[in-house]
C-alpha positions in Angstrom: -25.5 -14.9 10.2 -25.2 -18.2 12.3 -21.3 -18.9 12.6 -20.9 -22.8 11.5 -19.4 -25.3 13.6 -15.9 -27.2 12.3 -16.3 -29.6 9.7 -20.1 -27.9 8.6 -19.1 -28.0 5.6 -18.4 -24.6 3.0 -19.7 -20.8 4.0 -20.7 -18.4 1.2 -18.3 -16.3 0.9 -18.5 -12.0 1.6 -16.7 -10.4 -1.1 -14.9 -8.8 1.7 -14.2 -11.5 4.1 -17.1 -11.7 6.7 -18.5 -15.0 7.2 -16.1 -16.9 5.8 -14.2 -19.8 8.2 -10.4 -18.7 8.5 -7.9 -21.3 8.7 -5.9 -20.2 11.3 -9.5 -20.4 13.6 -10.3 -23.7 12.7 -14.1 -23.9 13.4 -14.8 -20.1 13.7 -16.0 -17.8 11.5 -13.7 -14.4 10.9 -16.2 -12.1 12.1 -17.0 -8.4 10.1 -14.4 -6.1 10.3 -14.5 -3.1 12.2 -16.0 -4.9 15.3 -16.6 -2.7 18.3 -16.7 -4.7 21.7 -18.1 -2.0 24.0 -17.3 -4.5 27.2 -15.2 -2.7 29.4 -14.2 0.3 26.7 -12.5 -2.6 24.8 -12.1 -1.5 21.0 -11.5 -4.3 18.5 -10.9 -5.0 15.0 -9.5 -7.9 12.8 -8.0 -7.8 9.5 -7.3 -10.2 7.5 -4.8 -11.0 4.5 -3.0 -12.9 2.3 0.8 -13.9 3.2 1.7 -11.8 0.6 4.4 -9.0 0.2 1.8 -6.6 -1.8 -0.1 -6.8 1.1 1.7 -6.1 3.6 1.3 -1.9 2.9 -2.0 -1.7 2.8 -2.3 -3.7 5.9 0.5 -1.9 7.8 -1.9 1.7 6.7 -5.0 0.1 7.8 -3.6 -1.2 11.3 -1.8 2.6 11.8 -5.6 4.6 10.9 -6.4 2.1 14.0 -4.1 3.2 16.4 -5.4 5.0 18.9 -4.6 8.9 19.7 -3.0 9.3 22.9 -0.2 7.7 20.5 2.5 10.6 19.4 3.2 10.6 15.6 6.9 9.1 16.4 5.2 6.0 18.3 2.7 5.3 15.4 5.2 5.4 12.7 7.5 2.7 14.9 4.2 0.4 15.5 3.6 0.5 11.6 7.2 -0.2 10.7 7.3 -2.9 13.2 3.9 -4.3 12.0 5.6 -3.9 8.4 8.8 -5.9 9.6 6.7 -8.7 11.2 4.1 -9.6 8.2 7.0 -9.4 5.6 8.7 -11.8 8.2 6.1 -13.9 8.1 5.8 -14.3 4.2 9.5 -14.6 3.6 10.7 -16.6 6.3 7.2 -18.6 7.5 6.1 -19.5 4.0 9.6 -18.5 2.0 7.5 -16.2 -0.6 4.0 -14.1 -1.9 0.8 -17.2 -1.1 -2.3 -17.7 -0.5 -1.6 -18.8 3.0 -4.0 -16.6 5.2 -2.6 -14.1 8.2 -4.8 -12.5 10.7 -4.6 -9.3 13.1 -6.2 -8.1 15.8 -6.0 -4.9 16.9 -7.8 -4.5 20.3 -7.3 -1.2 22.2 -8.3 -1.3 25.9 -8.0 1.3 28.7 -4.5 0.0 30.0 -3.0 0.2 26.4 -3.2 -1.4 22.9 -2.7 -4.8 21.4 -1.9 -6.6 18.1 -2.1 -9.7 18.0 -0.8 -11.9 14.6 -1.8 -15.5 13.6 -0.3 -17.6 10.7 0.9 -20.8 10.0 4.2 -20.4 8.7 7.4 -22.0 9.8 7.3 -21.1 13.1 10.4 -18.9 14.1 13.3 -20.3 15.8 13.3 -20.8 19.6 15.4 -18.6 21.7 15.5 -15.9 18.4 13.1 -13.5 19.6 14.5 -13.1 23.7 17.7 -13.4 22.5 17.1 -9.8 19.8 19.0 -7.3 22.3 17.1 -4.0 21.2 20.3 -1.8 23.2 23.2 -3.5 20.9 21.3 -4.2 17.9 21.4 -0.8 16.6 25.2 0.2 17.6 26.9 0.2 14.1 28.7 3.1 12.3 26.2 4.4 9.8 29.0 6.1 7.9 30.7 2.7 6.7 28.6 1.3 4.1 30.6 -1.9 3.2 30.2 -2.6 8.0 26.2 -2.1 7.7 24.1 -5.0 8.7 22.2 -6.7 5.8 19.1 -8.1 8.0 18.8 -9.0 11.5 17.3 -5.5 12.6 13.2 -6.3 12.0 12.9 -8.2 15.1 14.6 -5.4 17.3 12.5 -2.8 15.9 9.6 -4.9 16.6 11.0 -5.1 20.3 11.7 -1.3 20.3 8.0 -0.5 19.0 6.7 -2.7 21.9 6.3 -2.9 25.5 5.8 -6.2 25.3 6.5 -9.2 22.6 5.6 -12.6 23.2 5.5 -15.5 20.3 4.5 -19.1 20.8 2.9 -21.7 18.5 0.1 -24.0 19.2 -1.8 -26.9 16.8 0.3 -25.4 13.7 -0.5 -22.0 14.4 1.8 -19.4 15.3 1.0 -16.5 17.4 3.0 -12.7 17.9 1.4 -10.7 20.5 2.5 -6.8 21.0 1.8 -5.1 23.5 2.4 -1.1 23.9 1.5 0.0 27.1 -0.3 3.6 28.5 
């Protein structure tokens, strides 16, 4: 199928997604999942959702059956927590509750390590809030003193503990999270 060029007017819609023009890639049509690029043993898929919370597990399950093996059980149940804490993130603080609103992944594995990538066009998150998460002080509390536990503030340093590397920016209204977990 021919991809349409921006402002081509409306795509027939796949019942599951392929073909149809994805607002956060203005212009560009979402492509079928489970795309292989063979180029350089670069594996690639994209996944798309609703900012909603209901689908947050199912995309969390389908990113993890993704991941690729010389990840130890440990490392794939932190990258699937992480991916949890980011797309609920993103529906309760970048839209402030369950829309329409689309989100879209991209998990791309490639022989120096694995990336996700996540686009949406929530609020954007604060500036500074992300390099300023200290991943070595977050987690120093005393588990035994209920009323002394945090409430929130941990999802952004387990992102930063699942990942080698965490980079956010936002560009024409869309926001951007890319993790990065090295070999």
């Amino acid at each position: 199928m021919r991809r349409p060029r921006a402002g081509a007017g409306p795509v027939q819609a796949h019942p599951h997604g392929q073909g149809v023009l994805h607002p956060c890639r203005p212009g560009r049509g979402a492509g079928a999942p489970g795309r292989l690029t063979a180029a350089a043993g670069v594996r690639e898929q994209v996944i798309e959702l609703q900012a909603a919370l209901a689908q947050v597990a199912p995309a969390t399950q389908r990113v993890r059956a993704l991941l690729p093996g010389w990840l130890a059980d440990a490392e794939r149940d932190a990258i699937e927590l992480a991916l949890a804490e980011a797309l609920t993130n993103i529906v309760e603080h970048g839209y402030g509750a369950d829309t329409q609103e689309p989100v879209r992944l991209r998990v791309r594995e490639r022989p120096t390590g694995l990336e996700i990538d996540i686009w949406d066009r929530g609020q954007p998150i604060p500036d500074g809030l992300i390099e300023s998460t200290d991943v070595t002080t977050t987690f120093l509390y005393d588990p035994t003193d209920l009323d002394g536990l945090p409430e929130g503030g941990m999802g952004l340093a387990l992102i930063k503990a699942a990942f080698d590397e965490v980079r956010y920016g936002t560009r024409d209204g869309v926001n951007r999270l890319r993790l990065v977990r090295r070999l």
